[in-house]
MARKEMI-350201 format. One record per residue (C-alpha): residue number from 1; x negated, y negated, z. Coordinates in steps of 0.001 Angstrom, whole numbers, plus 524288, in hexadecimal, padded with zeros to 5 digits. Example, Ala and Ser with C-alpha at 12.3 -4.5 7.8 and 13.67 -1.06 7.14 Angstrom:
<sites>
<site n="1" east="7CFF4" north="81194" up="81E78"/>
<site n="2" east="7CA9A" north="80424" up="81BE4"/>
</sites>
This chain:
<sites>
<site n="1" east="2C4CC" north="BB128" up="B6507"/>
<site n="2" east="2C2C5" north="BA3FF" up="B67BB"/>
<site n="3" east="2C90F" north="BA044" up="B7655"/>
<site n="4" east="2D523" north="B96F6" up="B789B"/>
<site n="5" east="2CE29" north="B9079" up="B85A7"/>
<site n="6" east="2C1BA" north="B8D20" up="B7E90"/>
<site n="7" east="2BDA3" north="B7E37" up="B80C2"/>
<site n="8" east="2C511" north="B74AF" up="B766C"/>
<site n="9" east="2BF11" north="B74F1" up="B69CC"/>
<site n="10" east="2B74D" north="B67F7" up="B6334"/>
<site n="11" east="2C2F9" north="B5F24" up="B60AE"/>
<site n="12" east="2CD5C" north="B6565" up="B6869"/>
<site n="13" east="2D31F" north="B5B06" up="B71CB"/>
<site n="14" east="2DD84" north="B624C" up="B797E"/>
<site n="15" east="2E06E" north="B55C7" up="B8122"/>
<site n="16" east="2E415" north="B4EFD" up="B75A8"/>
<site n="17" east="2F027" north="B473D" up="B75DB"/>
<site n="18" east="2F9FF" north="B4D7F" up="B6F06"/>
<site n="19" east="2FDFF" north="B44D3" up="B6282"/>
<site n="20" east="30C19" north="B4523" up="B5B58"/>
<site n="21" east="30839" north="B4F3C" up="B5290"/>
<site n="22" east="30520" north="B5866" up="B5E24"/>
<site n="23" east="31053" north="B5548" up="B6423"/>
<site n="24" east="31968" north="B59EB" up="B56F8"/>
<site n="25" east="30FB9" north="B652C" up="B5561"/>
<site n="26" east="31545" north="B693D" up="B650F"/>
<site n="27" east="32377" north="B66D2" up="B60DC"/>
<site n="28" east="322EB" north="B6F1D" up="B54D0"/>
<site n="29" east="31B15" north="B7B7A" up="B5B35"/>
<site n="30" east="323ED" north="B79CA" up="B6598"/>
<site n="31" east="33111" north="B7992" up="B5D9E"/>
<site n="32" east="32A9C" north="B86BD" up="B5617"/>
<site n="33" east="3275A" north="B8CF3" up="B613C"/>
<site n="34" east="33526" north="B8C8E" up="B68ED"/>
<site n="35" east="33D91" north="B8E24" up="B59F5"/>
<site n="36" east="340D4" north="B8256" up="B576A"/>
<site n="37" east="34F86" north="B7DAE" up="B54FB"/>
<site n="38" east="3503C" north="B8B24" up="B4C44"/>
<site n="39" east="34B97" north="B9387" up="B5876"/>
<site n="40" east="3543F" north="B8CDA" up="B60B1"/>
<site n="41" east="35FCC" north="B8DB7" up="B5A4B"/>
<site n="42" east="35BFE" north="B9DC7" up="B5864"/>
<site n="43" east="3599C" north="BA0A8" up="B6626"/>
<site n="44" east="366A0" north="B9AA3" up="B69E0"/>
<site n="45" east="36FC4" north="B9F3A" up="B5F1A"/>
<site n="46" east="37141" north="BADF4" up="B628E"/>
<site n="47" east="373DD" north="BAAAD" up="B7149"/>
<site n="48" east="37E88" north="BA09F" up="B6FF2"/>
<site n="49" east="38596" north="BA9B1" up="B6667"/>
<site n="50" east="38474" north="BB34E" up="B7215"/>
<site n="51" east="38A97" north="BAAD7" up="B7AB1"/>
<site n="52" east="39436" north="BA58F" up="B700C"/>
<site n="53" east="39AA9" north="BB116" up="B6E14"/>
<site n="54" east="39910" north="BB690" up="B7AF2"/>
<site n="55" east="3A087" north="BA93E" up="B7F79"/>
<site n="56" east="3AC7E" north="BAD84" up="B7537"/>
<site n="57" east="3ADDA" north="BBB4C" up="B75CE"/>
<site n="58" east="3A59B" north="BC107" up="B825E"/>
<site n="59" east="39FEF" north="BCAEC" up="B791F"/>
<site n="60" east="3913B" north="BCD45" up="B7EA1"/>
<site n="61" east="3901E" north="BD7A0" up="B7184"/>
<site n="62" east="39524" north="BCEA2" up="B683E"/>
<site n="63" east="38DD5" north="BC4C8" up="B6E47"/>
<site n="64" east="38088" north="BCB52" up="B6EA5"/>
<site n="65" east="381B8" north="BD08E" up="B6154"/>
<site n="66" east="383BE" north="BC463" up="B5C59"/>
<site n="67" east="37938" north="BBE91" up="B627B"/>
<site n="68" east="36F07" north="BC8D7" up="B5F41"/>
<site n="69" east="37280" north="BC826" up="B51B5"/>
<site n="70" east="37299" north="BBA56" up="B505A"/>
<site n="71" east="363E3" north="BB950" up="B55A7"/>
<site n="72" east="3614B" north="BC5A6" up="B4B6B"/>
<site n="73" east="3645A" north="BBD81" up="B4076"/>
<site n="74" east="35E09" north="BB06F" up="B44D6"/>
<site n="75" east="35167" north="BB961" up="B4340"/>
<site n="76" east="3570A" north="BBE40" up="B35ED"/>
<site n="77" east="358AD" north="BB0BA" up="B2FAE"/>
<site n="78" east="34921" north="BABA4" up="B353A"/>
<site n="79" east="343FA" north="BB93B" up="B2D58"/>
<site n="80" east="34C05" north="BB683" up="B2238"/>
<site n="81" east="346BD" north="BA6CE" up="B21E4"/>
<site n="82" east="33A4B" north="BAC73" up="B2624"/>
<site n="83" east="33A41" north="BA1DA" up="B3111"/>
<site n="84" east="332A6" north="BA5F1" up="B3EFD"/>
<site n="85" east="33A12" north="BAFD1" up="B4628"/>
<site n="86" east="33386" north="BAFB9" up="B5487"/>
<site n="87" east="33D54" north="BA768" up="B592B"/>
<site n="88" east="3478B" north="BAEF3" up="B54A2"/>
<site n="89" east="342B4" north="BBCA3" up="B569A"/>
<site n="90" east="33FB2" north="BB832" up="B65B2"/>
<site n="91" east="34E22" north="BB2DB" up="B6529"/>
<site n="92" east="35458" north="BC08B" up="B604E"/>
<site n="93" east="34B3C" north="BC840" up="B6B57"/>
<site n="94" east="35220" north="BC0B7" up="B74D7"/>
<site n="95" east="35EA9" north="BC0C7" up="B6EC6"/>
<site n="96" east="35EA7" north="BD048" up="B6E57"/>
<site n="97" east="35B28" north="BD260" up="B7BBC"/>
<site n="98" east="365AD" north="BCB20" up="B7F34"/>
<site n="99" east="36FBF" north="BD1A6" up="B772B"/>
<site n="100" east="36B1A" north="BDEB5" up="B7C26"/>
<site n="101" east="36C3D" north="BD8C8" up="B890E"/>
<site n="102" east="37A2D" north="BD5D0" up="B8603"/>
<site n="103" east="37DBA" north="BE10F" up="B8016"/>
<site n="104" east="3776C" north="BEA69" up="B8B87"/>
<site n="105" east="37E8E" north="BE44D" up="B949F"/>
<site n="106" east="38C2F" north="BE150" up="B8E64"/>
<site n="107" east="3896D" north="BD2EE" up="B95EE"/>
<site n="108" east="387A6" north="BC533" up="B8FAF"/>
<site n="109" east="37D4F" north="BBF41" up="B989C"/>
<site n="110" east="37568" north="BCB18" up="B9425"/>
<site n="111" east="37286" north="BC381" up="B883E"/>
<site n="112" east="36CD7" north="BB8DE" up="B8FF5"/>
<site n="113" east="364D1" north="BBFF9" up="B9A20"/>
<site n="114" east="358E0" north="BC33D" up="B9243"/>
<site n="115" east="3561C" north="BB667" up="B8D92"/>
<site n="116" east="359A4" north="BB0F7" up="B9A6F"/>
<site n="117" east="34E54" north="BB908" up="BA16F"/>
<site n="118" east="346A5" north="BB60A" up="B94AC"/>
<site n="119" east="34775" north="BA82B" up="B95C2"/>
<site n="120" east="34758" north="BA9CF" up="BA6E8"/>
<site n="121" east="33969" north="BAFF0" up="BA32F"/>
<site n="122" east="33497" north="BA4AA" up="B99D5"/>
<site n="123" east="33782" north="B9D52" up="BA3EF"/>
<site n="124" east="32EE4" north="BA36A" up="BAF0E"/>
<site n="125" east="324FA" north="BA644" up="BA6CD"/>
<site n="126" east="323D1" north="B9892" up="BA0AD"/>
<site n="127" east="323B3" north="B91B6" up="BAFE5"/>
<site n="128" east="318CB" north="B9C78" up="BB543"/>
<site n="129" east="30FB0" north="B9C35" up="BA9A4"/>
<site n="130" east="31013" north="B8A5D" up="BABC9"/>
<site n="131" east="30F04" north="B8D6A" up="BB86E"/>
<site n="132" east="30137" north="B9769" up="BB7BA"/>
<site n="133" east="2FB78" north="B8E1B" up="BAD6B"/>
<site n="134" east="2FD85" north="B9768" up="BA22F"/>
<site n="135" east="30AC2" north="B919D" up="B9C7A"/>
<site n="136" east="311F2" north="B99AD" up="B9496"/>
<site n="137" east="315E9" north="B8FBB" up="B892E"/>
<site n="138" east="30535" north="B8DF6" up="B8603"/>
<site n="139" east="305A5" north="B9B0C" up="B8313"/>
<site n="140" east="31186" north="B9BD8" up="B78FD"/>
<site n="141" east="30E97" north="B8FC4" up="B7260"/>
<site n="142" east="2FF59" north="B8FD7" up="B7375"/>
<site n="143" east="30090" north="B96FB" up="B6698"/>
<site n="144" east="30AC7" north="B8CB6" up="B5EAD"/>
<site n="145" east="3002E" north="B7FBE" up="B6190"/>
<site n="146" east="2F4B2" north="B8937" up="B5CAA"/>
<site n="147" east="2EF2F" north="B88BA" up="B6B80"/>
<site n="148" east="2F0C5" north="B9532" up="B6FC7"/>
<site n="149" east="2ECC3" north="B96B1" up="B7E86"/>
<site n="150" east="2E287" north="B894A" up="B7ABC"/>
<site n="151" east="2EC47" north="B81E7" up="B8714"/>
<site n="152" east="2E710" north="B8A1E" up="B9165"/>
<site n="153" east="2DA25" north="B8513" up="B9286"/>
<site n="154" east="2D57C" north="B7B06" up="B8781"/>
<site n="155" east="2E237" north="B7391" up="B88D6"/>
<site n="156" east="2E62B" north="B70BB" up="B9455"/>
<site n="157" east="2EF52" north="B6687" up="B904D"/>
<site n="158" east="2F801" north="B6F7F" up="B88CE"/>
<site n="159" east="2F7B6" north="B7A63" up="B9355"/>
<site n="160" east="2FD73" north="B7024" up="B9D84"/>
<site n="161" east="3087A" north="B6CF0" up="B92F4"/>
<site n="162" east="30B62" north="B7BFE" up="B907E"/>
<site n="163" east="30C15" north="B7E3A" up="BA165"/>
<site n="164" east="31593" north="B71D6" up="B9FF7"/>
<site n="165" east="31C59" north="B7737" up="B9546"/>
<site n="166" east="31D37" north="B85AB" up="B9B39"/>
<site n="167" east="3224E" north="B819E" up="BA7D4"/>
<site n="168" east="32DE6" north="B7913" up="BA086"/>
<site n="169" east="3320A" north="B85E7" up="B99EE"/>
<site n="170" east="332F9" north="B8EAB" up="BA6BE"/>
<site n="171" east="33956" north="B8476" up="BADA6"/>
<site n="172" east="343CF" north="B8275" up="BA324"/>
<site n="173" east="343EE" north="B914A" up="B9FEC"/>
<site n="174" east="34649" north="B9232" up="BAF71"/>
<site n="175" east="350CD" north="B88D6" up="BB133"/>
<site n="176" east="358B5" north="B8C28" up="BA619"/>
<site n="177" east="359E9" north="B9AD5" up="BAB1B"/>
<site n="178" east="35AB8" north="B96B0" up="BB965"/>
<site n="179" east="367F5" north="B9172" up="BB35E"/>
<site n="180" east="36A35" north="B9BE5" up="BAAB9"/>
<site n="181" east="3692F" north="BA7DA" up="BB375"/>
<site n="182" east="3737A" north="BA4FA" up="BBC5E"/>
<site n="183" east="37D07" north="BA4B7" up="BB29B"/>
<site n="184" east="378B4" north="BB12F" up="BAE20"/>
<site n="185" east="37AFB" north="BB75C" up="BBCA6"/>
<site n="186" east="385F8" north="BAF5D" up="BBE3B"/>
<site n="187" east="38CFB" north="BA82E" up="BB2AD"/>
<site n="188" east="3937B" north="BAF46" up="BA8FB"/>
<site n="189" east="38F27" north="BB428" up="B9B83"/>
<site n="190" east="3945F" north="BA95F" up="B926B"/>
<site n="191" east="38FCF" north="B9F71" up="B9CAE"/>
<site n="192" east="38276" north="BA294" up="B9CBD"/>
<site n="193" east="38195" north="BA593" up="B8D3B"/>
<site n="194" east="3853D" north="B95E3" up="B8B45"/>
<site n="195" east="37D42" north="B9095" up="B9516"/>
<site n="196" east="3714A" north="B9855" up="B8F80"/>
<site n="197" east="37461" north="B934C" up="B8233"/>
<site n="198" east="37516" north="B84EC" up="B883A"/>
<site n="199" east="368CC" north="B8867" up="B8F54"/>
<site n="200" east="3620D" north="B8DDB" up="B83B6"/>
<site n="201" east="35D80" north="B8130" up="B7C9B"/>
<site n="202" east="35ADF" north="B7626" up="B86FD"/>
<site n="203" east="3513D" north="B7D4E" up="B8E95"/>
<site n="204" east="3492D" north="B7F85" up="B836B"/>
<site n="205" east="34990" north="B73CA" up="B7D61"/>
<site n="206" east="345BE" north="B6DF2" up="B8A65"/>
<site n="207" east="33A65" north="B77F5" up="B8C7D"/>
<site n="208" east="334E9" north="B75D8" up="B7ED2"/>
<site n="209" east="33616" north="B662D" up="B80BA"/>
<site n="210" east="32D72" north="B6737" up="B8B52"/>
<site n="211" east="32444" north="B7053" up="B847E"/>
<site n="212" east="322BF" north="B6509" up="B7B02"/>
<site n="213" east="32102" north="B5C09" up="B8363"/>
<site n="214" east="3175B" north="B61FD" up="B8B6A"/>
<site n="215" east="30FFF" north="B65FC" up="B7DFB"/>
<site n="216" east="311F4" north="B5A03" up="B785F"/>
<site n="217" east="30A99" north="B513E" up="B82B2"/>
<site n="218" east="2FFD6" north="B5B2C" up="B839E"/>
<site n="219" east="2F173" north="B5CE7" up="B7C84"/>
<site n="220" east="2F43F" north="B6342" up="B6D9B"/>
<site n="221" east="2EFEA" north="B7223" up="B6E22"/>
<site n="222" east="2E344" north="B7844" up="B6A7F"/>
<site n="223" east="2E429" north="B7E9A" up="B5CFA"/>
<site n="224" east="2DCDA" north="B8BC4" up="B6355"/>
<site n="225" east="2E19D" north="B9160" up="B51F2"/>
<site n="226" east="2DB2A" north="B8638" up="B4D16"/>
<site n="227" east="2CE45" north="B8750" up="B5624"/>
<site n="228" east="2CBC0" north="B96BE" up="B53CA"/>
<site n="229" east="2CEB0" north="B939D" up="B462D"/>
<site n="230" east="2C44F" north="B8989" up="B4475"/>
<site n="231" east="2BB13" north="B920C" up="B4BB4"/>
<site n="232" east="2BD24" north="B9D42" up="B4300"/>
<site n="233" east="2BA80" north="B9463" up="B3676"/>
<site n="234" east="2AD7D" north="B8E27" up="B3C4B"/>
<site n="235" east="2ABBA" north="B9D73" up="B3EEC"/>
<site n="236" east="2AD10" north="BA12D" up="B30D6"/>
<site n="237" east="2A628" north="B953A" up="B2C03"/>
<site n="238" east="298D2" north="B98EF" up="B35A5"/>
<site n="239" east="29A0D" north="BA5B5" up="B3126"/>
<site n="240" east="29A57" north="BA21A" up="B2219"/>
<site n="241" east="28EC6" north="B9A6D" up="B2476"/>
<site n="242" east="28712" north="BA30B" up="B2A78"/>
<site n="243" east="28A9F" north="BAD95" up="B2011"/>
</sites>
């Protein structure tokens, strides 16, 4: 297999400027990759009706049954529209362990604490991969710009975007649980449930922005598909001649 650090191929220019085109090409794998306005609106649904209904009746059953089944059928109406279900199917995970959080432990916040160490995690783990050179972010969207792991070494440009870009995420992932957490130890259930919900969206949006713009400013990626691609065509095409 060919390598992803090889030397850039004839005609690869990874310190191109990157034109408008590039820059919509970012914005769209980058609106994919995170959901979208669909995704969004998905991953937020089944905990606000959590906290919605918690908020009226204190019922952490009701509540979590609700919830679970609500992110259940978001998957069911993606497989019935055969849309893409990743997003959803990673929302329902998270969903469930929550409600069987809840339900284990009769409490509310129980709901919440999985995706709070979840997202706590992210957060660590996006700040100390920027931090050893090996972000975290290169790595999960290497694969939506066709680049793979190309950043590392034949791009240099783009790995010193994706460190940017890595580091914005923990730090945002960080603050928004450093805020978080002590509401869980020390605020009450219905409390904490709305100022997650508040705290669901901005951070994101905020994280992703900067993802953009750190993207958007840098060289365009190496197509590593295209490359082994074109190999294994001038492959086929030596090997027809000699035969």
């Amino acid at each position: 297999m060919t390598s992803l650090d090889k030397p850039n191929t004839p005609g690869t220019d990874p310190a191109a400027e990157p034109t408008a085109d590039q820059k919509a090409v970012t914005q769209a794998a980058l609106f994919d990759a995170f959901g979208g306005i669909r995704g969004t609106v998905e991953t937020m649904l089944p905990g606000l009706l959590f906290v919605m209904i918690y908020t009226i009746n204190k019922d952490v059953k009701l509540s979590a049954i609700a919830a679970g089944a609500v992110a259940v059928l978001l998957v069911i109406v993606r497989l019935a529209r055969k849309d893409t279900v990743k997003h959803a199917f990673s929302g329902v995970f998270g969903v469930g362990v929550g409600v069987a959080f809840a339900l284990f432990t009769g409490s509310a916040k129980g709901f919440y604490l999985p995706g709070m160490i979840y997202g706590a995690g992210l957060g660590v783990a996006f700040t100390l991969s920027a931090l050893v050179g090996f972000p975290l972010l290169g790595v999960i969207l290497g694969p939506v710009f066709k680049e793979n792991l190309s950043w590392r070494t034949r791009n240099p440009g783009r790995k010193k975007a994706y460190v940017k870009a890595s580091l914005a995420w923990g730090l945002i992932f960080l603050a928004k649980y450093a805020i978080l957490f002590p509401l869980y130890w020390w605020g009450d259930a219905t409390q904490l449930g709305w100022v997650l919900i508040a705290l669901k969206l901005p951070p994101m949006v905020l994280a992703v922005y900067f993802t953009w713009l750190f993207l958007a400013q840098a060289p365009p990626p190496i197509n590593v598909i295209e490359e082994w691609e074109a190999e294994e065509a001038a492959a086929k095409a030596a090997k027809a001649a000699k035969g």
